[in-house]
C-alpha positions in Angstrom: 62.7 63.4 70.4 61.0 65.1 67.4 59.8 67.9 68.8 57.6 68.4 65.4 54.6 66.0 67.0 52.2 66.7 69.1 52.0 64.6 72.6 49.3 63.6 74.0 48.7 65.9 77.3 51.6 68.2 76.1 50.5 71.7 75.5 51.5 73.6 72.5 54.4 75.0 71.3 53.4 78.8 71.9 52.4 77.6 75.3 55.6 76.2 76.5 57.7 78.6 74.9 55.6 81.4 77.0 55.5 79.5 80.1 59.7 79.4 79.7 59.7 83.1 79.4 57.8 83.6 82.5 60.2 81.1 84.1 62.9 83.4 83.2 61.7 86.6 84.0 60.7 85.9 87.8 64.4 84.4 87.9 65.3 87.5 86.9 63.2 89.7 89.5 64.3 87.5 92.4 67.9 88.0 91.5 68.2 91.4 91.7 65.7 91.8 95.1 68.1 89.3 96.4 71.3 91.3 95.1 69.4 94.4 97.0 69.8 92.4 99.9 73.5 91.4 99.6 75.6 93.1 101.8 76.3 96.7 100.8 74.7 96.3 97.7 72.0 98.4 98.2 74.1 101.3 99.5 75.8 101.1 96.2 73.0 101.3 94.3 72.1 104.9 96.5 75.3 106.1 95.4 74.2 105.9 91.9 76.9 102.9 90.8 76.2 99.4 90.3 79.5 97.2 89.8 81.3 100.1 89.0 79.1 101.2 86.7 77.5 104.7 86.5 73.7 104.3 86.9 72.3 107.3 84.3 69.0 108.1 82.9 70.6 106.0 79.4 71.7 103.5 81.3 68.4 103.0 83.2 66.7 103.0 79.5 69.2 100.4 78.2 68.5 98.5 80.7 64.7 99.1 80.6 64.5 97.5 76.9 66.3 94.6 77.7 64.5 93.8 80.4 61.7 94.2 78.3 62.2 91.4 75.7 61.3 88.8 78.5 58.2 90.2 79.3 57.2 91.0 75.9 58.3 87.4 74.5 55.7 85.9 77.2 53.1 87.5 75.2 55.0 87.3 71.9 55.4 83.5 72.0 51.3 83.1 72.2 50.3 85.4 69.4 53.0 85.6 67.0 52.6 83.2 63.8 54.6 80.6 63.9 57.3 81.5 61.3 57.9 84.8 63.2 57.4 83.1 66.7 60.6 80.6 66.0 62.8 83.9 65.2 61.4 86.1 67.7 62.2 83.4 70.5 65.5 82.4 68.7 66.9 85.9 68.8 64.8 87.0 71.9 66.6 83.8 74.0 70.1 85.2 72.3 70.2 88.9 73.7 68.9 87.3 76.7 71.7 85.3 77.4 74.0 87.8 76.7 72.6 90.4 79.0 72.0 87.6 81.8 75.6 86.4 81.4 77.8 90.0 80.9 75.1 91.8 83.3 75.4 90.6 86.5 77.6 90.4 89.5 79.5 86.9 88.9 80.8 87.5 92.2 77.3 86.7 94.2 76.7 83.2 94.3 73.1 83.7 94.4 73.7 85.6 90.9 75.2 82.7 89.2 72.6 80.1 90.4 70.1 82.5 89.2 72.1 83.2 86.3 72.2 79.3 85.4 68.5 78.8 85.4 67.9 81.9 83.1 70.7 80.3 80.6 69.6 76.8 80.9 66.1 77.9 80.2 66.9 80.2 77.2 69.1 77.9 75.5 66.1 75.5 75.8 64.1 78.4 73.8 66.4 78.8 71.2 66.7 74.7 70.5 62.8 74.3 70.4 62.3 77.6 68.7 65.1 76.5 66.1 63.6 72.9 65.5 60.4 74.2 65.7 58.7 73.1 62.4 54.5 73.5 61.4 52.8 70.4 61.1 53.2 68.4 57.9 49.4 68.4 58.4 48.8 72.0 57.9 51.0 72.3 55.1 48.0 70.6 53.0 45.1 72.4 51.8 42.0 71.2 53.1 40.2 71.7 49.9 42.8 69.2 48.6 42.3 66.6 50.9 38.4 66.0 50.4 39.4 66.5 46.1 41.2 63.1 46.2 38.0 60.8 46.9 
């Protein structure tokens, strides 16, 4: 599939990469209410550890930024030119996989279907932002065009 021609009824490039961020971000929101409901998960949380891990005002803030790129790549993906778009996604859909894959509980089953669906999705953004190539078309002046006749 060339991914560089526009189809009939299929919306743009900036569209679909932002509707695949949203995709990713409310699989991320419904994971962790659901891991609030696993048992004793929530009475963790209250004793200010998660997995063993210290929950601190820096830790919070970490996580608070990478959380972020999701959100902000939904708007990213429409308004960014295209050049920047492709890396933005690329590296966006990169540190999101890490952080989905080494931040959650791979012990909650609900956590790895969720976790699947984030991956699958983001390694979808990375392959159409890395074949992601303009137009031929816009790569010609249009003064140039209307010169030749």
């Amino acid at each position: 599939m060339n991914t560089n021609e526009p189809t009939v009824g299929m919306p743009s490039m900036p569209v679909r990469l932002s509707t695949m961020w949203v995709f990713i971000m409310l699989n991320m929101i419904f994971a962790d209410i659901l891991g609030f409901m696993y048992p004793g998960g929530l009475k963790e949380l209250l004793t200010g550890y998660a997995g063993g891990v210290h929950i601190t005002p820096g830790f919070l803030l970490a996580a608070a930024v990478v959380t972020e790129i999701p959100i902000a790549m939904i708007v990213l993906s429409r308004v960014l030119k295209q050049r920047a778009n492709r890396w933005a996604n690329i590296v966006a859909g990169v540190v999101t996989i890490a952080y989905v894959v080494g931040g959650g509980p791979l012990n909650q089953i609900h956590y790895i279907f969720f976790a699947a669906m984030e991956v699958g999705c983001a390694v979808l953004i990375v392959r159409y932002a890395w074949t992601w190539r303009e137009p031929y078309a816009s790569a010609i002046p249009v003064a140039a065009v209307g010169a030749e006749g």
